[in-house]
N, C-alpha and C positions, 0 to 999 in steps of 0.2 A: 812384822815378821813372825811367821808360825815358827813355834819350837818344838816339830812333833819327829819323831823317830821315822814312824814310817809314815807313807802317805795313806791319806783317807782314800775311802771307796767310795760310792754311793751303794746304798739298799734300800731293799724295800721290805721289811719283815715289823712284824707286832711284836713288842716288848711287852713284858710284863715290870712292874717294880715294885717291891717291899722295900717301902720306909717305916721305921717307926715313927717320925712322927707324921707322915699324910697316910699312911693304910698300901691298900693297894692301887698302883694305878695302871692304866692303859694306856701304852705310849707306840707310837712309829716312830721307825730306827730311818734315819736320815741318810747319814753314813755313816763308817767303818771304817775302825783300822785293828791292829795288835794289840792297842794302846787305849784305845777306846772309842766311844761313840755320841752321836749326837742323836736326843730323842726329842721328837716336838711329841708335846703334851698338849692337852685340851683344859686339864684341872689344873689343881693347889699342885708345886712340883716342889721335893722336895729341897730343905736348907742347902747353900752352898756349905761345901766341902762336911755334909754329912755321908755315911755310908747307906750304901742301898743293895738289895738282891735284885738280880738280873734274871731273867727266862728268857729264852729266845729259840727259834730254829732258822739257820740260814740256810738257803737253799741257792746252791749254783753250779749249775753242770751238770744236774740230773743227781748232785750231791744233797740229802737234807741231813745237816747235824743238829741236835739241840742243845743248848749249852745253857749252865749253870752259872752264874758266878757273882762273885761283889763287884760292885766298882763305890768310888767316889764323886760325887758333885763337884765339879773344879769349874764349871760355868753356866750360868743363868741369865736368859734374855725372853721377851717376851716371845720368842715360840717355844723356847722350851729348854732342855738342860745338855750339858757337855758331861759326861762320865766317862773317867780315867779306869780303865778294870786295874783291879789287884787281888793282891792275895790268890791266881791261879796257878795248877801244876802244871808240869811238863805237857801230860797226856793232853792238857787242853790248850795249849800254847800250839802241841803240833797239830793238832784239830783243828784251831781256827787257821793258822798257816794254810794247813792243806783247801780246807774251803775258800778262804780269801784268793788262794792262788789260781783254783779255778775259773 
């Protein structure tokens, strides 16, 4: 049983991620939701339930936003990791709404 709020999406966008401890890495965004996302990795990915910075731009509808933000490592398998986003404001909570709902 999933315990997730909203439902996932599927995407298709390039992530970026800062970790302290693997550096930078280059990751695709699997899916999406409000809540967070799944990224397959190629490298080292970083610790479960460490913090990490996020880049991204989603595009859908003829819509491209780019968006900032932290999330958390909450799961790890060999293609790659689950991030929880946190710590975002309003302005980008109705950001990704508006694009997700696209």
């Amino acid at each position: 049983m999933e315990n997730r709020w909203v439902q996932r999406q599927p995407t298709d966008c390039e992530v970026v991620i800062e970790s302290p401890q693997t550096g930078q890495i280059h990751a695709h965004a699997r899916d999406i939701s409000l809540g967070g996302m799944f990224l397959v990795t190629d490298t080292d990915t970083p610790p479960l339930e460490s913090l990490v910075d996020l880049e991204f731009t989603l595009d859908r509808a003829g819509l491209s936003v780019h968006h900032q933000m932290t999330g958390q490592v909450v799961h790890v398998n060999a293609e790659g990791i689950g991030v929880m986003f946190c710590d975002f404001d309003s302005g980008t909570l109705r950001s990704m709404r508006k694009t997700l709902a696209s």
